[in-house]
C-alpha positions in Angstrom: 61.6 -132.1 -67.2 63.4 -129.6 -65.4 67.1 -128.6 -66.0 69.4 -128.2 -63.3 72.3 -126.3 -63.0 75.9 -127.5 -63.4 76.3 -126.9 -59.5 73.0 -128.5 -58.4 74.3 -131.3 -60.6 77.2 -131.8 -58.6 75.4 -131.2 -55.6 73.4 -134.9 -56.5 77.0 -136.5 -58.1 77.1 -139.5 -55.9 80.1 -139.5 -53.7 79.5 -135.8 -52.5 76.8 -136.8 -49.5 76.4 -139.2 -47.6 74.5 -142.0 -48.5 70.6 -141.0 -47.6 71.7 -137.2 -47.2 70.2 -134.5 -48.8 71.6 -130.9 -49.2 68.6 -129.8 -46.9 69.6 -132.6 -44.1 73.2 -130.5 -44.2 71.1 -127.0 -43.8 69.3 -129.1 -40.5 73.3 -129.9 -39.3 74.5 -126.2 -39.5 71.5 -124.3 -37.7 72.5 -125.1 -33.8 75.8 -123.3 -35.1 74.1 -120.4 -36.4 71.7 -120.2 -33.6 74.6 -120.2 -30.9 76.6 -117.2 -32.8 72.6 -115.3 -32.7 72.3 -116.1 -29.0 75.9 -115.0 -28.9 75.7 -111.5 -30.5 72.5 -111.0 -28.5 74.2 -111.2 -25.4 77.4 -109.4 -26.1 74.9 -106.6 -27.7 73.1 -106.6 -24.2 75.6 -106.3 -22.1 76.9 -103.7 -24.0 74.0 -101.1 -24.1 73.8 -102.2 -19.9 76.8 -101.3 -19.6 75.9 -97.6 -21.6 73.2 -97.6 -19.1 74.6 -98.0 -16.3 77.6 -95.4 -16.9 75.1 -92.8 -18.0 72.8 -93.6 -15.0 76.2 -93.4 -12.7 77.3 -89.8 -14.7 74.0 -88.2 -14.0 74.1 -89.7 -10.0 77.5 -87.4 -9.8 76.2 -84.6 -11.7 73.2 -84.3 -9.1 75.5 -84.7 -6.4 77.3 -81.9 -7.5 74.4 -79.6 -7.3 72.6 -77.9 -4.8 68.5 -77.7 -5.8 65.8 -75.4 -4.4 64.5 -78.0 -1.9 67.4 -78.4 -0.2 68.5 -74.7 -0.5 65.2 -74.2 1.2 65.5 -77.1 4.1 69.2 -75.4 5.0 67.5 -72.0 5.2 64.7 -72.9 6.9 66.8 -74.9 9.4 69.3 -72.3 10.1 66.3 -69.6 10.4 64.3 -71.8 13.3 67.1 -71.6 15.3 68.4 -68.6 14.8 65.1 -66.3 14.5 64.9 -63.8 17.1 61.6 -61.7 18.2 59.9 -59.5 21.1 59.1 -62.4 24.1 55.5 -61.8 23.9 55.5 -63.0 19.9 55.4 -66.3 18.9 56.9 -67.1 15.1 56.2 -70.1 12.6 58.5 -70.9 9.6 58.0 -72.9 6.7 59.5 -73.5 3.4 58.1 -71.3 0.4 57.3 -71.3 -3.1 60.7 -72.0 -5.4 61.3 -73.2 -8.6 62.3 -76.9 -8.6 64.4 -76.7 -11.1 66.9 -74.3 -9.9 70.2 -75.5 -9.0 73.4 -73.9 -7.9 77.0 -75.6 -7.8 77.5 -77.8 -5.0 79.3 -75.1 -1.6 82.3 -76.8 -0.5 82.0 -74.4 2.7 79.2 -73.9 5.0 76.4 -71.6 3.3 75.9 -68.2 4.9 72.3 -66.8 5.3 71.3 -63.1 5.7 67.0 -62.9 6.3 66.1 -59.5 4.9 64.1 -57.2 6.4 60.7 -58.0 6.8 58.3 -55.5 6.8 55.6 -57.7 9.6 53.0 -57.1 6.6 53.4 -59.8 4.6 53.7 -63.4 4.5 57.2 -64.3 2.6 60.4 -63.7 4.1 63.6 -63.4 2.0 66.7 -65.3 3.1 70.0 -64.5 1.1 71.8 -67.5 0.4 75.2 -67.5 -0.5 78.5 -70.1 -1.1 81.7 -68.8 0.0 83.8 -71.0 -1.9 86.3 -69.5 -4.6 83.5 -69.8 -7.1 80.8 -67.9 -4.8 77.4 -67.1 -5.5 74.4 -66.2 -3.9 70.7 -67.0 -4.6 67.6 -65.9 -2.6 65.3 -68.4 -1.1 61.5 -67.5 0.0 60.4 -69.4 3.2 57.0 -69.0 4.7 56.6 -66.3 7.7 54.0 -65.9 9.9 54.5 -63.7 13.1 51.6 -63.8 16.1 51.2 -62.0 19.1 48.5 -60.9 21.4 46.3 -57.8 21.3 43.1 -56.6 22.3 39.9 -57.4 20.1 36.2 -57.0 20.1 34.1 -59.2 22.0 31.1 -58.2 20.2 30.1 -55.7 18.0 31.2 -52.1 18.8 29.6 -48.9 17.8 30.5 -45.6 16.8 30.9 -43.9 19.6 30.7 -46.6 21.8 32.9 -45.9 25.0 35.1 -49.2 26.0 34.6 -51.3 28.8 36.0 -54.4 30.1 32.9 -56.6 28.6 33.6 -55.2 25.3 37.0 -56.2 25.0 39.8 -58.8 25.4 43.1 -60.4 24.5 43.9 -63.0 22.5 46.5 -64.7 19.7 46.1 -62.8 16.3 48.5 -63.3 13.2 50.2 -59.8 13.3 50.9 -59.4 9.1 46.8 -59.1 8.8 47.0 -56.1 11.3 50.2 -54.6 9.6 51.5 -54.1 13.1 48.6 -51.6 14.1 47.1 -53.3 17.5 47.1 -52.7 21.2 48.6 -55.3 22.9 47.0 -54.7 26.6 43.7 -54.3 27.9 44.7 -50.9 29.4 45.4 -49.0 26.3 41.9 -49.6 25.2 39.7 -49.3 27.9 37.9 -46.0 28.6 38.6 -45.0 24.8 36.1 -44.5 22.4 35.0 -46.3 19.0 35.8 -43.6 15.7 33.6 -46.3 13.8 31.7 -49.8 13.6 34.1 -52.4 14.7 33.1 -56.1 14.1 32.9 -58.9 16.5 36.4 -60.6 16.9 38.5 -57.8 15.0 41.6 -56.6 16.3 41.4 -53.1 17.8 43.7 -50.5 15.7 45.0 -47.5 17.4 43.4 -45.1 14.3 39.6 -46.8 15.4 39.8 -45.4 18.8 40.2 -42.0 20.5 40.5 -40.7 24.1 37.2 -39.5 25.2 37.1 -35.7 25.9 37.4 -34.8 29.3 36.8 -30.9 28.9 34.7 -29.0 26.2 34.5 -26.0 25.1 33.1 -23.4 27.5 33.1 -25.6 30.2 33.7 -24.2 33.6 37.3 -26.1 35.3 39.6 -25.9 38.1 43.0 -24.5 37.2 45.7 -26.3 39.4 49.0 -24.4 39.5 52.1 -25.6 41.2 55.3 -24.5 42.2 57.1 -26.7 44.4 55.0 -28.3 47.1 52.4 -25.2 47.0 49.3 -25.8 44.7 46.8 -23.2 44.5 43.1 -23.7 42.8 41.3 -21.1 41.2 38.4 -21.0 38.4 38.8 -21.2 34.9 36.4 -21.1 31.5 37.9 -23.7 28.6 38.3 -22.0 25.5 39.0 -25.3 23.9 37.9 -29.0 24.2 40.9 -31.5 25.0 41.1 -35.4 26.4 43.6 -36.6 28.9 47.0 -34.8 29.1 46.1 -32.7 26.2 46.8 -29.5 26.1 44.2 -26.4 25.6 43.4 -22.7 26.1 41.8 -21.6 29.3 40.9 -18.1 31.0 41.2 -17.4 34.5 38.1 -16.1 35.8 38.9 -13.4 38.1 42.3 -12.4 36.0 40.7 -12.8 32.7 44.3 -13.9 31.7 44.4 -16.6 29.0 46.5 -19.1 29.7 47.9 -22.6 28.4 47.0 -26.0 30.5 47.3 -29.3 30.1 44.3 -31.7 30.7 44.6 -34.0 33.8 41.1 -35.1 34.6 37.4 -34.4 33.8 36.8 -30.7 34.4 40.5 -30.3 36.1 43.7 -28.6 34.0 47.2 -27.9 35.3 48.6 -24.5 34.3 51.7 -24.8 32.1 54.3 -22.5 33.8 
């Protein structure tokens, strides 16, 4: 037989329980007690770290509002440059936002931000706006927007060839993006026709003032009227080019009967004015 000990002795002492009980039945009697005080603590413990939660969520709501971040730096920019943007009538301007680091934050301007675009060179496609808070605390930050410029110019209706001398079914005008021309285009018909090619230009490319020339309207030894005036009075007389030259260019001549070398300026094919 088993031995008990002096307290589970007592424990079975009649008297101490009530009749049929058992220790165990007693253990059955206290666990609703005990389970209360766990569902108890569990809820006190939850509302607790909600509480944490919510208080940190609320801290970090008013530290954002506090801060300005690159997409909204960027959407006051680009709102202040679209209506404020200025350019020649016969251009036509797009802005977007540009490339910033998200993460980028400045202090929160209690006054209204003042922008200053830099200068933009018409080559590129990024423009600079300086961005700065006025406040006591001021800074400034710069913020990239997108900038495309467009006008319209003259440009090859087909392929052109060296030498080629332009006419109206070679050319015409339409809407090009001016950064891919760095500024370098004729913007009328006029400018371009009569001139002639210095090299291949491609179908559809914008015609630069460095691919064309004025065609020469006197060579070298070719026989021209000299034209002198003074006043109303214009007298004619013959003349031998010493040097080629293209409209209102000016060259080297000798008067044929004088022999005098003289200076003239080109006015038409075979025709010179004398410089007085």
């Amino acid at each position: 037989m088993h031995r008990f000990s002096s307290k589970a002795a007592k424990i079975w002492q009649p008297g101490l329980l009530a009749p049929g009980a058992t220790p165990c039945n007693k253990m059955r009697s206290s666990m609703p007690a005990v389970s209360t005080l766990l569902v108890r603590l569990f809820a006190l413990f939850f509302a607790c770290n909600t509480v944490a939660t919510f208080a940190h969520a609320a801290a970090a709501d008013n530290g954002t509002a506090n801060k300005m971040y690159a997409d909204e730096l960027m959407s006051l920019a680009l709102a202040h440059m679209r209506a404020n943007a200025q350019t020649a009538p016969e251009r036509r301007i797009e802005l977007d936002k540009g490339n910033m680091d998200a993460r980028l934050n400045m202090p929160r301007c209690q006054t209204p931000l003042h922008f200053e675009p830099q200068r933009h060179n018409g080559r590129g496609e990024r423009l600079l706006v300086k961005t700065s808070c006025l406040d006591q605390k001021r800074w400034s930050v710069y913020v990239p927007l997108q900038y495309r410029e467009y006008a319209r110019a003259v440009v090859s209706q087909r392929p052109i060839a060296r030498g080629t001398t332009l006419g109206p079914e070679d050319i015409a005008v339409k809407e090009i993006p001016v950064h891919k021309t760095g500024g370098n285009f004729l913007p009328s018909v006029e400018q371009a026709l009569g001139m002639l090619a210095t090299r291949n230009i491609s179908a559809g490319a914008a015609l630069q003032r460095n691919a064309l020339k004025a065609p020469l309207l006197v060579r070298r030894g070719d026989q021209v009227v000299i034209v002198a005036k003074s006043g109303p009075v214009a007298v004619r007389m013959n003349g031998t080019a010493l040097s080629a030259g293209s409209a209102n260019q000016q060259i080297r001549v000798k008067n044929v009967r004088s022999q005098r070398v003289i200076k003239a300026r080109v006015t038409g094919a075979g025709v010179v004015e004398a410089l007085m």
